[in-house]
C-alpha positions in Angstrom: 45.8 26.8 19.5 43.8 29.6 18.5 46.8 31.7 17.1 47.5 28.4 14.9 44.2 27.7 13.6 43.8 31.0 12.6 47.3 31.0 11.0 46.1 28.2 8.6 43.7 30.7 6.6 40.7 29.7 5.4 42.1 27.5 2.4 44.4 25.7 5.7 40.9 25.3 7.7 39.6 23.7 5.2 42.3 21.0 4.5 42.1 19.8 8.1 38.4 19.8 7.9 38.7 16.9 5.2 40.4 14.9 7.1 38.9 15.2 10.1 35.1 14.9 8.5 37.1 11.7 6.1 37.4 9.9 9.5 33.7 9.9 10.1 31.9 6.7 9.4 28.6 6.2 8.3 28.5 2.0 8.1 30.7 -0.5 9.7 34.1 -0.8 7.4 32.8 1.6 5.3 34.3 5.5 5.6 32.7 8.4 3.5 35.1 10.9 2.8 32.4 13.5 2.7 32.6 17.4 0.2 31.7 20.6 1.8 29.4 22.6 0.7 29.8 26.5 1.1 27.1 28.5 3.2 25.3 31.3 3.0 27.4 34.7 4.8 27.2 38.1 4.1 29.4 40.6 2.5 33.1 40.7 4.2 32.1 37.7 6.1 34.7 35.0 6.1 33.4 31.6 4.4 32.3 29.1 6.1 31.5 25.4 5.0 29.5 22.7 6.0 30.0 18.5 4.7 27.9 17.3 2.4 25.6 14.6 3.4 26.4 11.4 1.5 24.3 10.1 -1.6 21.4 7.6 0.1 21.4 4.4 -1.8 18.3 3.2 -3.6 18.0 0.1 -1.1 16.5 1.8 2.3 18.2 -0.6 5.4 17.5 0.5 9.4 20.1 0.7 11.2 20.2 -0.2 14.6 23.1 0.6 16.9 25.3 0.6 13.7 24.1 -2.8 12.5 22.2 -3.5 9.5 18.8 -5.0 9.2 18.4 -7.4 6.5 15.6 -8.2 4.6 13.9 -12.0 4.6 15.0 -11.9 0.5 18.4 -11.3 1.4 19.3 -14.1 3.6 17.4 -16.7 2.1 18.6 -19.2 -0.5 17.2 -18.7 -4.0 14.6 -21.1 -5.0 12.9 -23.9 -3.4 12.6 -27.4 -4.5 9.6 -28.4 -3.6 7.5 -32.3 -2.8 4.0 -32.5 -3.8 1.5 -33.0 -0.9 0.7 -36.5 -3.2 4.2 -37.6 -3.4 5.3 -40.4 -1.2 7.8 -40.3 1.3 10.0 -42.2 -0.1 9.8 -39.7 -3.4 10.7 -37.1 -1.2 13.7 -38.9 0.6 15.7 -39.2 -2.9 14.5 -36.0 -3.7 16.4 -34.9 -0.5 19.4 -37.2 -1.0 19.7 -35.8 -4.9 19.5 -32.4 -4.2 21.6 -32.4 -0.9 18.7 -31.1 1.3 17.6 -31.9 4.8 13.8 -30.5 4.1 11.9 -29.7 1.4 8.4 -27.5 1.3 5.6 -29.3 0.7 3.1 -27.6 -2.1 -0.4 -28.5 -3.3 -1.8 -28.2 -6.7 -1.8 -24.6 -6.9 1.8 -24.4 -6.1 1.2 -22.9 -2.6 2.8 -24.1 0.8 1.1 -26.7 2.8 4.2 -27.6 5.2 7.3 -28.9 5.8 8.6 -32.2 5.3 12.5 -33.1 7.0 14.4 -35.9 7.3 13.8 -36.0 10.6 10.5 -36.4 9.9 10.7 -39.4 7.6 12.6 -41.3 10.2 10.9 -40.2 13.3 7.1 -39.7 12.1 7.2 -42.6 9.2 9.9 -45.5 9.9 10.1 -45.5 13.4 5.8 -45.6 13.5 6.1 -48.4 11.7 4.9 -46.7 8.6 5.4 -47.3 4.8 7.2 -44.9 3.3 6.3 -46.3 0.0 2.2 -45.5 0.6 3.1 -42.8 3.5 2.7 -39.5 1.5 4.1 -35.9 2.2 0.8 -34.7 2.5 0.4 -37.2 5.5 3.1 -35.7 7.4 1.6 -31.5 6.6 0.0 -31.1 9.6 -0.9 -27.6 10.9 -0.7 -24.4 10.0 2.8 -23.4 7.9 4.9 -21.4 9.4 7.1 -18.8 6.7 7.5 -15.5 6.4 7.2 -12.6 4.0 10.2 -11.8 1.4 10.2 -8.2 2.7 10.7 -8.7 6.6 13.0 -8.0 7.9 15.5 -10.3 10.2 14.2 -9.3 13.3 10.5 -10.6 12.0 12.8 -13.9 10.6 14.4 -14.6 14.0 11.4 -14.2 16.2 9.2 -16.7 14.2 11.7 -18.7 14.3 12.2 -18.8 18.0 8.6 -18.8 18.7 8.1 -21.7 16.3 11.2 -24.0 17.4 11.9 -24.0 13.8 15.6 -24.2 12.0 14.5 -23.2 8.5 12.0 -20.9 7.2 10.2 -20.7 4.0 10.4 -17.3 2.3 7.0 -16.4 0.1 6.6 -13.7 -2.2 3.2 -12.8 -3.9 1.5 -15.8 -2.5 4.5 -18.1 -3.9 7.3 -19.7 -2.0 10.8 -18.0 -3.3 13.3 -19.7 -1.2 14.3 -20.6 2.3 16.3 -19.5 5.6 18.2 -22.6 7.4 20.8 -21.9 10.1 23.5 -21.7 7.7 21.5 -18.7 5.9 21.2 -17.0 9.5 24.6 -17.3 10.3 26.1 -16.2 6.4 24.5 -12.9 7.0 23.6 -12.1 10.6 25.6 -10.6 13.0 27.8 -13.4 15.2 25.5 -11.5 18.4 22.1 -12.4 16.6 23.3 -15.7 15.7 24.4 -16.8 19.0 21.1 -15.3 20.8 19.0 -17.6 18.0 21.1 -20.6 19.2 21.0 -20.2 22.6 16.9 -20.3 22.3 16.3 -22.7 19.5 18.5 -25.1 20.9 16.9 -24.9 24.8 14.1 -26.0 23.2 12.8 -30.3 21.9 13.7 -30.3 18.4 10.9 -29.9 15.5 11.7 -29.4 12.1 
């Protein structure tokens, strides 16, 4: 093997060093054919060469066993149509029926989250209380704290409160303003089928909430 390697010279050596160092990949699908660069030697000394490391793209992900993180922005859906906390509930229900929705975010005056309002809710907390949902108002239904997450976590931050929350869709807020949302279908457009099946297997052990 030697006597053939050395046979190659170095212009040989460095054909078979291409497609060796082509076969290296640096994200899943994706193969880098990386360029050698030539090093330092001194005089009479043979050239050696070593791969150039790849360009880094301008948008920084962790990797994670090979896997991608992705950012909260990333996997929500743009925009968010939301119900004001004044609005009745039955306001919101055509808002949901129009705009082919199964929750909306409710905001107060100053256009900031309050809550979550779901169909679920409307039937469960309104009609089957016997409440009107003519004089019943979103606000009514915004109890607690709000649950949503940052635009720039990432989808191991998205997950968790999930999980922790029993919640199937996340509002996404950016500078104090709500940008979007996560739902299931978000999660499993653009996580892994392993992170998606892990997030069913706990949010669906649990009594459902929103």
């Amino acid at each position: 093997m030697d006597a053939v390697w050395g046979s190659l010279g170095a212009s040989g050596r460095r054909s078979v060093l291409r497609k060796l160092l082509g076969a290296v990949s640096h994200r899943p699908g994706h193969v880098t054919r990386p360029s050698l660069l030539p090093l330092p030697r001194k005089e009479g000394q043979a050239a050696t060469f070593a791969p150039r490391e790849p360009p880094r793209t301008s948008k920084v992900l962790a990797y994670l066993g090979g896997v991608a993180m992705s950012k909260a922005k990333e996997i929500m859906h743009q925009g968010a149509e939301c119900v004001a906390a004044s609005e009745t509930l039955e306001t919101a229900a055509r808002m949901m029926r129009d705009n082919h929705l199964g929750a909306l975010p409710i905001c107060g005056l100053d256009n900031r989250l309050q809550g979550i309002i779901t169909d679920r809710d409307i039937v469960v907390k309104c009609l089957a209380e016997g409440r009107d949902p003519k004089k019943t108002t979103a606000g009514d239904l915004a109890q607690g704290k709000p649950v949503w997450v940052d635009a720039n976590a990432d989808d191991g931050d998205v997950l968790r409160l999930m999980e922790e929350h029993h919640i199937r869709r996340l509002p996404v807020i950016e500078k104090q303003q709500i940008i979007g949302m996560i739902s299931e279908a978000d999660l499993a457009t653009h996580l892994s089928a392993a992170k998606v099946a892990e997030f069913a297997g706990r949010i669906y052990s649990a009594p459902p909430s929103l």
